[in-house]
MILOLO-720666 format. One record per residue (C-alpha): residue in three letters; x, y, z. Coordinates in steps of 0.25 Angstrom, whole numbers, plus 5000, padded with zeros to 4 digits. Layout:
<rec><rest>ala</rest><c1>X</c1><c2>Y</c2><c3>Z</c3></rec>
...
***
This chain:
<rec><rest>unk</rest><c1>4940</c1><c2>4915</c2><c3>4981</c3></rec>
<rec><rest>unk</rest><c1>4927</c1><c2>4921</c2><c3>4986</c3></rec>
<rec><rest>unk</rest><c1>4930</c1><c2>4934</c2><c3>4992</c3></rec>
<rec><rest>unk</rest><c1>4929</c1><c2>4929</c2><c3>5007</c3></rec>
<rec><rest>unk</rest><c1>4941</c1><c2>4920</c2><c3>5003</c3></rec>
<rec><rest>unk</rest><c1>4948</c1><c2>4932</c2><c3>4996</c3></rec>
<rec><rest>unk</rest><c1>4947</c1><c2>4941</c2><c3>5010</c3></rec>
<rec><rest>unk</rest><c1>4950</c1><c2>4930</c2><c3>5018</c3></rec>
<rec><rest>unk</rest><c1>4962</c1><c2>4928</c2><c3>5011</c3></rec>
<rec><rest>unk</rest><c1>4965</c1><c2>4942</c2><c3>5010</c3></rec>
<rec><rest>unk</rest><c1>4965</c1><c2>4944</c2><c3>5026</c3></rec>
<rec><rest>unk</rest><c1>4974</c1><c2>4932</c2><c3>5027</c3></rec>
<rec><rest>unk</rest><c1>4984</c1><c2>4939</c2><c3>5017</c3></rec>
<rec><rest>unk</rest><c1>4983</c1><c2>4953</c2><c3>5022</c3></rec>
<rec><rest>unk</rest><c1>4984</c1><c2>4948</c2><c3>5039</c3></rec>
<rec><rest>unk</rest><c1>4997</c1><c2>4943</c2><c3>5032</c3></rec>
<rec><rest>unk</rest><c1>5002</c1><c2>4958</c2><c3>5027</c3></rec>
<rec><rest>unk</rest><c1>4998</c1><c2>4964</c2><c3>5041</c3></rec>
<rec><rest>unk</rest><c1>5007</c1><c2>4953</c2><c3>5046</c3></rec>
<rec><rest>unk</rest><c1>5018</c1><c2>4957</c2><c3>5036</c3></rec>
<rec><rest>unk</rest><c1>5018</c1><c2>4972</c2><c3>5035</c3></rec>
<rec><rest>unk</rest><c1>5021</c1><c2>4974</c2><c3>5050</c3></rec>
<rec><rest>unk</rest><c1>5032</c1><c2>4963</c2><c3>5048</c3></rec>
<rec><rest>unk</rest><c1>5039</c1><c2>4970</c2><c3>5036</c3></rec>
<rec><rest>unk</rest><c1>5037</c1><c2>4984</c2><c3>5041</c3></rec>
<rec><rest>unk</rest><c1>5043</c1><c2>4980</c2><c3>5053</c3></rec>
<rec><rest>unk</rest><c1>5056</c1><c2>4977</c2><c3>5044</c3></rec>
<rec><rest>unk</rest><c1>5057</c1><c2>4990</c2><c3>5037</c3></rec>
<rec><rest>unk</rest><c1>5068</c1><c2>4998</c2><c3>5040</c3></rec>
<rec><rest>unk</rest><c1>5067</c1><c2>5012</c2><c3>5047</c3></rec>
<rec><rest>unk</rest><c1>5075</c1><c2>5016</c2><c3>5033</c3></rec>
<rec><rest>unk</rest><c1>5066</c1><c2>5010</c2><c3>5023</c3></rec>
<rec><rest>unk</rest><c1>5054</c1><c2>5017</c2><c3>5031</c3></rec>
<rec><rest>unk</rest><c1>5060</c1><c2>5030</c2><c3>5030</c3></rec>
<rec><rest>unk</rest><c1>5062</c1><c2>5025</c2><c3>5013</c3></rec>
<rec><rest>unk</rest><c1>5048</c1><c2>5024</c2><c3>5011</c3></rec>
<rec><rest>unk</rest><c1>5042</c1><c2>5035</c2><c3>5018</c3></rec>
<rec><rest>unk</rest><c1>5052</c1><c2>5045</c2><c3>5011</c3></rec>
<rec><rest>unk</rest><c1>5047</c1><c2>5037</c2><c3>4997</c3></rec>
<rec><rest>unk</rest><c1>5034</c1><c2>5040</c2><c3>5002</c3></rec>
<rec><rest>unk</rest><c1>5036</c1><c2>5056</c2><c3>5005</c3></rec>
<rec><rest>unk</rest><c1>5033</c1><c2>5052</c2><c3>5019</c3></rec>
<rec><rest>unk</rest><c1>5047</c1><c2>5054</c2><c3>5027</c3></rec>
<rec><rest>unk</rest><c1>5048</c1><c2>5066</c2><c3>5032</c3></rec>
<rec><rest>unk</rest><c1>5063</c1><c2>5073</c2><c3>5038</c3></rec>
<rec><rest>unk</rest><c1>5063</c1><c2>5055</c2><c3>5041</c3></rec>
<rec><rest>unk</rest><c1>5048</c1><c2>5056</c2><c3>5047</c3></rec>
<rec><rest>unk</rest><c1>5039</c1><c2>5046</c2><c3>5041</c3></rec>
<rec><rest>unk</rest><c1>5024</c1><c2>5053</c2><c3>5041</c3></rec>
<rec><rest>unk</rest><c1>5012</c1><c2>5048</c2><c3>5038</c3></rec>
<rec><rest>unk</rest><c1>5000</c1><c2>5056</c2><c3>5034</c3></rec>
<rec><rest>unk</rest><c1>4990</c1><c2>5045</c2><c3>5037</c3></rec>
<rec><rest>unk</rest><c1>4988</c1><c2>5030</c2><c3>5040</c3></rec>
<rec><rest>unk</rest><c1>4989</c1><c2>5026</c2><c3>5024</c3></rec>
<rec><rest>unk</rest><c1>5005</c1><c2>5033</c2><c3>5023</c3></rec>
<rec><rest>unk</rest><c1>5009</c1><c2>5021</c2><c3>5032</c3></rec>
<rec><rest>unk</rest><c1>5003</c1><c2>5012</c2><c3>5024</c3></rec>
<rec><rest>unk</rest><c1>5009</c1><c2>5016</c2><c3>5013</c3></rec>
<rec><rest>unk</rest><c1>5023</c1><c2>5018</c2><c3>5021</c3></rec>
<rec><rest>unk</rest><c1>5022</c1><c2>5005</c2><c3>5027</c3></rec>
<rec><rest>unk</rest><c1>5021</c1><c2>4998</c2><c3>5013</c3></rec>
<rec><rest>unk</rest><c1>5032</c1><c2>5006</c2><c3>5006</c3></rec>
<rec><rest>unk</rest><c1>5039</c1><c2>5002</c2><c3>5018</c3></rec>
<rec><rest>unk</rest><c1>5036</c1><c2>4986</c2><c3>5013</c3></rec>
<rec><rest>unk</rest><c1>5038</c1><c2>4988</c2><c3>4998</c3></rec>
<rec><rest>unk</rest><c1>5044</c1><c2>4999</c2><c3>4993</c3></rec>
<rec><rest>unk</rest><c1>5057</c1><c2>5000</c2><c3>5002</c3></rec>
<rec><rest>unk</rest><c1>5068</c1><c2>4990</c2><c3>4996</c3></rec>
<rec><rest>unk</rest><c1>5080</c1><c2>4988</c2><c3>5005</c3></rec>
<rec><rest>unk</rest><c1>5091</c1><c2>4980</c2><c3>4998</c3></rec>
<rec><rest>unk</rest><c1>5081</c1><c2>4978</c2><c3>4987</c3></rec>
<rec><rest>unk</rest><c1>5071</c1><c2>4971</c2><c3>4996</c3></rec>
<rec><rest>unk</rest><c1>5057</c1><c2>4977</c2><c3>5002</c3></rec>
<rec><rest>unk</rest><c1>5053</c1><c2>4974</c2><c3>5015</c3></rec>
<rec><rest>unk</rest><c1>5044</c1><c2>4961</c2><c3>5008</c3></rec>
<rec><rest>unk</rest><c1>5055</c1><c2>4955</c2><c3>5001</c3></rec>
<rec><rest>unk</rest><c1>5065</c1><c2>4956</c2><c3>5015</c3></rec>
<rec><rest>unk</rest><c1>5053</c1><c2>4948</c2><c3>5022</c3></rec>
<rec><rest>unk</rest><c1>5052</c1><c2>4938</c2><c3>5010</c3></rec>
<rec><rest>unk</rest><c1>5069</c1><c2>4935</c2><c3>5010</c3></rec>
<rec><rest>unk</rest><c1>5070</c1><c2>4936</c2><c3>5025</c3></rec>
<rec><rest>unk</rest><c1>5059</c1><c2>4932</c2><c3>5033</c3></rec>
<rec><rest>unk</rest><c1>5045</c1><c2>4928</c2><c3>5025</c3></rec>
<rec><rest>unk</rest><c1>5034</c1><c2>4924</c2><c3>5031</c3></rec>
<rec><rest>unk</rest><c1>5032</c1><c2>4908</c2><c3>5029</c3></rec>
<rec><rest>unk</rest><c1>5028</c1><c2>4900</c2><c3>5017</c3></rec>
<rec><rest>unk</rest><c1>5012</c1><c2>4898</c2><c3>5015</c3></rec>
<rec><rest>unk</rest><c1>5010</c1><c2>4910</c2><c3>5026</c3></rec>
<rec><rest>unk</rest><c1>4999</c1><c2>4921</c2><c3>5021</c3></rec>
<rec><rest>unk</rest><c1>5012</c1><c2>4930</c2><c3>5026</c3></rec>
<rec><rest>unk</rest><c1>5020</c1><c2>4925</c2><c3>5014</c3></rec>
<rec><rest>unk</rest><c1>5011</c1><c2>4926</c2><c3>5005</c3></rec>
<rec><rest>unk</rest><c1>5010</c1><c2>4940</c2><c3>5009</c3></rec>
<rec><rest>unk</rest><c1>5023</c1><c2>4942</c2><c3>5008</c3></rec>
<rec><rest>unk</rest><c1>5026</c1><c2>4937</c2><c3>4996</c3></rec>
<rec><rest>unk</rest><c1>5013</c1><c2>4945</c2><c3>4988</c3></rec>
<rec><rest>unk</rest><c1>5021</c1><c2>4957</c2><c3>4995</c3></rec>
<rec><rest>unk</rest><c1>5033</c1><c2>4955</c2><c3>4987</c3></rec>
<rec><rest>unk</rest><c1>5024</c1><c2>4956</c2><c3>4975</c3></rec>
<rec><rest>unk</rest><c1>5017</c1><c2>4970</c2><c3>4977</c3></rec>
<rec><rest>unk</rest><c1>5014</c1><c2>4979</c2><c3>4967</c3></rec>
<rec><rest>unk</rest><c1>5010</c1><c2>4994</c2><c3>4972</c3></rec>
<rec><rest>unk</rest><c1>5002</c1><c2>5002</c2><c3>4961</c3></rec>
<rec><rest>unk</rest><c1>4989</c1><c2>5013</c2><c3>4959</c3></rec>
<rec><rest>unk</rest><c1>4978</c1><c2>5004</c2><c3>4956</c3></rec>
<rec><rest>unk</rest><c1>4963</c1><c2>5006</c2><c3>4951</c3></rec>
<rec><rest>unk</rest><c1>4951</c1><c2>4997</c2><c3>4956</c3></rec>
<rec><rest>unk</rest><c1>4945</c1><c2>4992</c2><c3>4945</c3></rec>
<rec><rest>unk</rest><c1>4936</c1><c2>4980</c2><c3>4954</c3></rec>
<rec><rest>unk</rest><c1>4931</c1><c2>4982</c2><c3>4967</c3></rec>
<rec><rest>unk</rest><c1>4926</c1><c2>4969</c2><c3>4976</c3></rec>
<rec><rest>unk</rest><c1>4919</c1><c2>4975</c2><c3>4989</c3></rec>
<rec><rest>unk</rest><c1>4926</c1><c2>4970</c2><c3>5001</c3></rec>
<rec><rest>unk</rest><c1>4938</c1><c2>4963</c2><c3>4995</c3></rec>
<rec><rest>unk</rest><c1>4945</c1><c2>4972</c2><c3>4986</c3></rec>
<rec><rest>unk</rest><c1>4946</c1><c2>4976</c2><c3>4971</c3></rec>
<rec><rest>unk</rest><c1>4953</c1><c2>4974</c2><c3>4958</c3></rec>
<rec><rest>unk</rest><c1>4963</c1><c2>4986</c2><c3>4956</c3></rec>
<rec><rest>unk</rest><c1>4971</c1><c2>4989</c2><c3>4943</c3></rec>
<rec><rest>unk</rest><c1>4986</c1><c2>4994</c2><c3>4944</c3></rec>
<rec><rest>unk</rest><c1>4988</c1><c2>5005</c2><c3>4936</c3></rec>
<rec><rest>unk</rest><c1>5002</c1><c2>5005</c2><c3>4934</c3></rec>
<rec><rest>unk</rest><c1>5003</c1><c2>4989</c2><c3>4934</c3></rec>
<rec><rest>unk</rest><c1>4991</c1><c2>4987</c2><c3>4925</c3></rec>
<rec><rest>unk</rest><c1>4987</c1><c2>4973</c2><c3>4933</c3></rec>
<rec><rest>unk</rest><c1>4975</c1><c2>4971</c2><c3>4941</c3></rec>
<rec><rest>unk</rest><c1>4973</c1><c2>4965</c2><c3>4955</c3></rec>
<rec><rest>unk</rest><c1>4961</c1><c2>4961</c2><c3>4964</c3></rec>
<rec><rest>unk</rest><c1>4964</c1><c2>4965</c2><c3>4977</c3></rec>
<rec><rest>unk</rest><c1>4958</c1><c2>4961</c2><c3>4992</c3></rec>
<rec><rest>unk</rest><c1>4958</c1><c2>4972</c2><c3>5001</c3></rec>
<rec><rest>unk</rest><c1>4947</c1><c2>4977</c2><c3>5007</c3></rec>
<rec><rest>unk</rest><c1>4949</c1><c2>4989</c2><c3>5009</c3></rec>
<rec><rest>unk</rest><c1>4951</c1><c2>4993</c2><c3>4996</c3></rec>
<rec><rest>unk</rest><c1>4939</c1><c2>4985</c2><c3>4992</c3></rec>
<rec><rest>unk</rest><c1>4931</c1><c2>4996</c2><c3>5001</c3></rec>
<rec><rest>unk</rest><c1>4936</c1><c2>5007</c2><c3>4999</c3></rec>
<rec><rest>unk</rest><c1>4941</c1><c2>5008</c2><c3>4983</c3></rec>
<rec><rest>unk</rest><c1>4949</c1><c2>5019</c2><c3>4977</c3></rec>
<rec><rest>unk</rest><c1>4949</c1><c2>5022</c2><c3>4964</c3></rec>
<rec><rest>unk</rest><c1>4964</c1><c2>5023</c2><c3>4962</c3></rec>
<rec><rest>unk</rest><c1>4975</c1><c2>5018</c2><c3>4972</c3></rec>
<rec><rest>unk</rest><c1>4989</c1><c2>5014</c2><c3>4976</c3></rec>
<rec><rest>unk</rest><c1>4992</c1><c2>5000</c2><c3>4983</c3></rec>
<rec><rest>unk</rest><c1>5001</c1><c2>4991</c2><c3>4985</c3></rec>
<rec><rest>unk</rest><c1>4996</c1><c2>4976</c2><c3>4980</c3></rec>
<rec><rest>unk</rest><c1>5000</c1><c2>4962</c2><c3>4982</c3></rec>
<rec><rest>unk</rest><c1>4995</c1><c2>4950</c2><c3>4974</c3></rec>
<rec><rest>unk</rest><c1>4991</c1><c2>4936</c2><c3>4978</c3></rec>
<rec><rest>unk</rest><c1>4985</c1><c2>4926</c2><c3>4969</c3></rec>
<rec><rest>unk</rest><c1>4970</c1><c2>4929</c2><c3>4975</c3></rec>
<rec><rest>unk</rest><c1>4972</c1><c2>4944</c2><c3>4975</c3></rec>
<rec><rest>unk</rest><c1>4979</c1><c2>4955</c2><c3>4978</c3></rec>
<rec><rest>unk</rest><c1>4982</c1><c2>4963</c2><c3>4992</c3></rec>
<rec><rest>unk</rest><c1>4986</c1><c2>4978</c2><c3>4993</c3></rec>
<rec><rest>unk</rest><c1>4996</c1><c2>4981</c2><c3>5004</c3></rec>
<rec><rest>unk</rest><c1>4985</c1><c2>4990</c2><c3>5011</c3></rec>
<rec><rest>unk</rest><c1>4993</c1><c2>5004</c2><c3>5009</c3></rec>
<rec><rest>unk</rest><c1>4983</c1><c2>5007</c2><c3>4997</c3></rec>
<rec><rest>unk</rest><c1>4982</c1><c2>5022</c2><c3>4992</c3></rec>
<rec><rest>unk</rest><c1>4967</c1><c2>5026</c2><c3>4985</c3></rec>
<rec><rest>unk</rest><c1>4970</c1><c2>5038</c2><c3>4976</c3></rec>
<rec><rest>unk</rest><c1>4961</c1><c2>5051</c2><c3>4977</c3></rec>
<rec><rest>unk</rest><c1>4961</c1><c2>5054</c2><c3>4963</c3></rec>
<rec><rest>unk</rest><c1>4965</c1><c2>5049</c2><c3>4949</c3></rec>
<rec><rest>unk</rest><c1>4976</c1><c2>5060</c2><c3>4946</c3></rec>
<rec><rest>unk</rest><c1>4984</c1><c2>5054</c2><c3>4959</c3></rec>
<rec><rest>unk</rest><c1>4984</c1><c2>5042</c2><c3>4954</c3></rec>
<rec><rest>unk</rest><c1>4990</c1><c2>5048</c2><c3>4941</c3></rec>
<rec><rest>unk</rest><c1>4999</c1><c2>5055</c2><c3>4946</c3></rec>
<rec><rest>unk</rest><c1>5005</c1><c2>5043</c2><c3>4955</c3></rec>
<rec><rest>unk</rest><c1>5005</c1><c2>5035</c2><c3>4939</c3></rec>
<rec><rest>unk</rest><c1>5012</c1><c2>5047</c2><c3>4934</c3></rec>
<rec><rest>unk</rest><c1>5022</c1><c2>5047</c2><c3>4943</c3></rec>
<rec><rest>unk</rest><c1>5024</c1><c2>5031</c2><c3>4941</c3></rec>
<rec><rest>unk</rest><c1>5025</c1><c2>5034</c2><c3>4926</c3></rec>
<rec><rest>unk</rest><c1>5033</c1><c2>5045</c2><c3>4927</c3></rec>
<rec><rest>unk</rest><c1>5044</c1><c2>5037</c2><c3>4937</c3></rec>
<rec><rest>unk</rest><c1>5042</c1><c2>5025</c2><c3>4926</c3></rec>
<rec><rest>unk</rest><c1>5037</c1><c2>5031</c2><c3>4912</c3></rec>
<rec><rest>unk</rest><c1>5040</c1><c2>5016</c2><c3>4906</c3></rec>
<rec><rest>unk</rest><c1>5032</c1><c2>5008</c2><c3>4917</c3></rec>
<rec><rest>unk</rest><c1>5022</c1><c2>4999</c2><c3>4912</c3></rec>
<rec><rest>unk</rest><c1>5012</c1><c2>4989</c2><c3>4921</c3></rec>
<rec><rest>unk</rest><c1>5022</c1><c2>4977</c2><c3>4916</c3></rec>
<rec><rest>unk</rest><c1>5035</c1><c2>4984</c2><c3>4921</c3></rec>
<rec><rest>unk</rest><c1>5029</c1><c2>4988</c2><c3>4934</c3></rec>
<rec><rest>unk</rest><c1>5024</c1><c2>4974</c2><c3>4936</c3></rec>
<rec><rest>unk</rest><c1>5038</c1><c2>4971</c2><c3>4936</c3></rec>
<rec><rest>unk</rest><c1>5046</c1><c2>4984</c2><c3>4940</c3></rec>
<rec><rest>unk</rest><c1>5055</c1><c2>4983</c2><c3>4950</c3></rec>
<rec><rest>unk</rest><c1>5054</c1><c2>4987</c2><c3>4966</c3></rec>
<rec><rest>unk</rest><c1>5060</c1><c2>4999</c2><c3>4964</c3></rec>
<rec><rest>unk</rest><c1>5053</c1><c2>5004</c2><c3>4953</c3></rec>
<rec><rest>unk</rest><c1>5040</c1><c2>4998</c2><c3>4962</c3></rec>
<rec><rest>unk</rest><c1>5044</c1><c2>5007</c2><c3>4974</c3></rec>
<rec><rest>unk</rest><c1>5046</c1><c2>5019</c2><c3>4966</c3></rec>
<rec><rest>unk</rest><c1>5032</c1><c2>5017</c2><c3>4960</c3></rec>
<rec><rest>unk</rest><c1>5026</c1><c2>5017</c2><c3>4973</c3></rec>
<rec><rest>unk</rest><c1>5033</c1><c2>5026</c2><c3>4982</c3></rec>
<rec><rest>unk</rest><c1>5029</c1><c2>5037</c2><c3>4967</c3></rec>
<rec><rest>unk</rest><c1>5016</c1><c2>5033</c2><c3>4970</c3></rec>
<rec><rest>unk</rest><c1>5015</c1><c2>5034</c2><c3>4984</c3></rec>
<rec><rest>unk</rest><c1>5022</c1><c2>5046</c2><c3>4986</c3></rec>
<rec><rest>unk</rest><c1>5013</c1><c2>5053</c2><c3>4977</c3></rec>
<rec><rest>unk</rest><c1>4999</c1><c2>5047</c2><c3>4982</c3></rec>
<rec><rest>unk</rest><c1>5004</c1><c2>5050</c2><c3>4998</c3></rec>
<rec><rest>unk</rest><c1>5007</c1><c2>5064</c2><c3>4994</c3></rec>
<rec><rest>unk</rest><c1>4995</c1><c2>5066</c2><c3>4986</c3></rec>
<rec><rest>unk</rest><c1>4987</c1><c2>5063</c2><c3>5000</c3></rec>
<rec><rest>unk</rest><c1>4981</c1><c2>5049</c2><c3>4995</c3></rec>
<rec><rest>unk</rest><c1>4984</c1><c2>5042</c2><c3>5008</c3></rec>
<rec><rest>unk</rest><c1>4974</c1><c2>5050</c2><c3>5014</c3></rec>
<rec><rest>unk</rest><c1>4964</c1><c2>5043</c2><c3>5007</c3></rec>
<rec><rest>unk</rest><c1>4966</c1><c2>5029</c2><c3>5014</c3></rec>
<rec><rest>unk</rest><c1>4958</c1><c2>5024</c2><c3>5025</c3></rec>
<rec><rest>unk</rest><c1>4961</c1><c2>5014</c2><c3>5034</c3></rec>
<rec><rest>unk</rest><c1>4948</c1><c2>5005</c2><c3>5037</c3></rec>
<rec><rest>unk</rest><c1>4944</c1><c2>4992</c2><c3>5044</c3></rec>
<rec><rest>unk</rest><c1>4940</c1><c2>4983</c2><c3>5031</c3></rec>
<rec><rest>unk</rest><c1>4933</c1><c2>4973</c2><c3>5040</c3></rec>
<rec><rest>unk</rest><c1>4926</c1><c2>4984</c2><c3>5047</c3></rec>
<rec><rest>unk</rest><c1>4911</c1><c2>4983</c2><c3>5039</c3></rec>
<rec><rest>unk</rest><c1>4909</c1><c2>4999</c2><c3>5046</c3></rec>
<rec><rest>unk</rest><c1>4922</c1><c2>5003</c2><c3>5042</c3></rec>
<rec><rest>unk</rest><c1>4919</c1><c2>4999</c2><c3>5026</c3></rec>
<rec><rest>unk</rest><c1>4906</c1><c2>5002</c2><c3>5027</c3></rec>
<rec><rest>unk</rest><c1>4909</c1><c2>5017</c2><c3>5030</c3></rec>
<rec><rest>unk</rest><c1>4922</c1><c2>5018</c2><c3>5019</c3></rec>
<rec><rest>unk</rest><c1>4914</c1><c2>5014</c2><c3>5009</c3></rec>
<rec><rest>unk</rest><c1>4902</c1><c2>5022</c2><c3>5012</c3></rec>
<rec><rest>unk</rest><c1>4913</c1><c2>5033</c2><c3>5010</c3></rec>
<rec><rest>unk</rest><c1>4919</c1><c2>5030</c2><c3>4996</c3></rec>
<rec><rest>unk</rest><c1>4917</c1><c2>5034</c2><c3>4984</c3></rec>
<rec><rest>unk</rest><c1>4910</c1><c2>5024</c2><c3>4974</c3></rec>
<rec><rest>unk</rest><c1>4921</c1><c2>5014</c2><c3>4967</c3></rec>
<rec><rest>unk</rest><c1>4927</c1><c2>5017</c2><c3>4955</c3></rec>
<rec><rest>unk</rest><c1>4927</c1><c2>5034</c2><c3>4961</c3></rec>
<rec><rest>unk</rest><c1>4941</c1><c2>5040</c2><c3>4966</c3></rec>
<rec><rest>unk</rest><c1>4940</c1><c2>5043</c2><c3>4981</c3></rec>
<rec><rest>unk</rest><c1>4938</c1><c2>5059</c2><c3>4984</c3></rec>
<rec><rest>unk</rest><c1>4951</c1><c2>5065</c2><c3>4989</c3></rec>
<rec><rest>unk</rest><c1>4963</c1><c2>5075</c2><c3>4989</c3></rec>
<rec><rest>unk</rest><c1>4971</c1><c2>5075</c2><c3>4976</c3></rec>
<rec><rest>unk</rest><c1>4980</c1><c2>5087</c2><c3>4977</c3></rec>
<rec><rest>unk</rest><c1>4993</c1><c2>5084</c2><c3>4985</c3></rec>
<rec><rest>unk</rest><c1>4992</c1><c2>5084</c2><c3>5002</c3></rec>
<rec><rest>unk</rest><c1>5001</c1><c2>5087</c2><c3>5012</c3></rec>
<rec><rest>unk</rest><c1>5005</c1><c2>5076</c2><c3>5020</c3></rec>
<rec><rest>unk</rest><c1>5004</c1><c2>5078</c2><c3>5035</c3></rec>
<rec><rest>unk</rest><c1>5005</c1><c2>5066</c2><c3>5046</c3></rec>
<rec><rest>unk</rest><c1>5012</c1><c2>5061</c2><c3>5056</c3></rec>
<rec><rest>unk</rest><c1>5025</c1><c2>5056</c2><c3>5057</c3></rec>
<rec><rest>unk</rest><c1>5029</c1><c2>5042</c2><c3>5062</c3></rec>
<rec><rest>unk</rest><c1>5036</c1><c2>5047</c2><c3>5077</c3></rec>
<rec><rest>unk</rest><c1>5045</c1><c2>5040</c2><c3>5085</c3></rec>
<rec><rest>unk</rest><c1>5033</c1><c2>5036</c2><c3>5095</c3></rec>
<rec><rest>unk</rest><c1>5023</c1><c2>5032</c2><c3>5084</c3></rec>
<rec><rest>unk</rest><c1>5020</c1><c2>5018</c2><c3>5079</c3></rec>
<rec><rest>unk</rest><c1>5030</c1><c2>5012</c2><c3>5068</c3></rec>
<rec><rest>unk</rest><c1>5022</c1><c2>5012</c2><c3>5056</c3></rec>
<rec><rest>unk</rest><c1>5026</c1><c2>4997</c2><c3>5054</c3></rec>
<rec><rest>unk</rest><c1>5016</c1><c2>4993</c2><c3>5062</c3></rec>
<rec><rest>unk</rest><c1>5025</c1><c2>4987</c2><c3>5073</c3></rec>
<rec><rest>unk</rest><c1>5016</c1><c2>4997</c2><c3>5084</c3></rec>
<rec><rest>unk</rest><c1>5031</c1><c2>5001</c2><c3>5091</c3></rec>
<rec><rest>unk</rest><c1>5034</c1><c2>5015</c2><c3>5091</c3></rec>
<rec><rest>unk</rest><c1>5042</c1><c2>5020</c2><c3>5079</c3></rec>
<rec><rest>unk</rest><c1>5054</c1><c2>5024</c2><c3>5087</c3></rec>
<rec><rest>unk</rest><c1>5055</c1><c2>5009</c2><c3>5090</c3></rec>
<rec><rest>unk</rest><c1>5051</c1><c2>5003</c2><c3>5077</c3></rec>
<rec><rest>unk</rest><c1>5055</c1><c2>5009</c2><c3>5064</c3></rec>
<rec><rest>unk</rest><c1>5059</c1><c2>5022</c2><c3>5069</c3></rec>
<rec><rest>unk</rest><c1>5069</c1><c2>5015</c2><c3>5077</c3></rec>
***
């Protein structure tokens, strides 16, 4: 596939997610949201509060993956009790969902405009992956979430760039020192439990370490929008400048008269906070 086919495909796959996400996170319980946000550091006296637009990201997909009710997350409920139809780009989706993989990864290729090839540093695999903003604007170091098809891989789009090297070792530190025997074959096959506690250890630290404050959310059709990130980063292959020592975490909370994080644009008070 040339790479018009590639983002043509891509857009399909991903309009499919948008569809998806507001679909499962409108089935999330108000309990399970409360879950994650206490996993992530972020529940306050039963107060979720986000610092910034790239914590309900990452809320809203530990919210998807990493709560299990009954031993199920909310994929695998959608997938027993109401998935999309056969052939649909929606199942599809849904079923490369089931099969994510969240981990810190290196870029070792870049492809201007369509992504790059990133190297998992606790699961030892590589995977060429379609996103263009990521293709834009490339970290040195980050955490995402990915999910394969045959042609190439997809991140879930709540993608953490690391400031610096010693944040990222001190995330792998905290992995190992959790599981000291974990090797890239046992993680391939580790169970979700060990999977969430892998990430909500990573997560935890980078959020409290001020990493979401490195994320920006851009138009990547918009040519003056990339034009102007890229004029502003720093040359491939360099770690992005930024704050390495620990940040207090100020932000607002989700009120009663605010719009539900899940997207359903009621008012909390009427959706999840109901």
């Amino acid at each position: 596939m040339d790479d018009d086919q590639i983002l043509e495909l891509y857009d399909l796959r991903r309009t499919a997610s948008h569809t998806l996400n507001g679909e499962l996170f409108r089935s999330v319980s108000k309990a399970s949201m409360n879950e994650a946000a206490r996993r992530l550091g972020i529940l306050r006296k039963g107060t979720i509060v986000f610092d910034n637009e790239s914590e309900m990201a990452i809320f809203s997909d530990a919210c998807l993956y990493e709560v299990y009710v009954g031993g199920e997350n909310a994929i695998a409920r959608m997938l027993r009790n109401a998935p999309p139809p056969e052939g649909s780009f929606e199942r599809e989706v849904l079923e490369a969902m089931s099969r994510t993989r969240y981990s810190i990864f290196v870029p070792t290729e870049m492809r201007p405009g369509v992504g790059a090839k990133l190297h998992d540093l606790i699961g030892g695999s590589d995977a060429f992956v379609v996103d263009r903003g990521i293709s834009t604007s490339l970290p040195t170091v980050l955490a995402v979430r990915l999910y394969g098809f045959d042609e190439f891989s997809m991140s879930s789009g709540a993608a953490l760039p690391l400031a610096s090297e010693d944040i990222a070792h001190e995330a792998l530190s905290e992995v190992l020192r959790r599981y000291p025997d974990l090797t890239p074959e046992r993680f391939a096959n580790a169970a979700p439990s060990v999977r969430s506690d892998i990430f909500f250890a990573i997560t935890r630290i980078l959020l409290g370490r001020g990493q979401s404050r490195h994320v920006r959310f851009v138009d990547p059709t918009n040519p003056d929008e990339i034009a102007k990130l890229e004029s502003e980063q720093p040359s491939f292959g360099r770690l992005a400048p930024g704050p390495s020592e620990p940040q207090v975490r100020r932000g607002p909370s989700v009120g009663r008269n605010d719009p539900c994080p899940c997207g359903s644009r009621k008012k909390y008070k009427k959706c999840h906070g109901a």
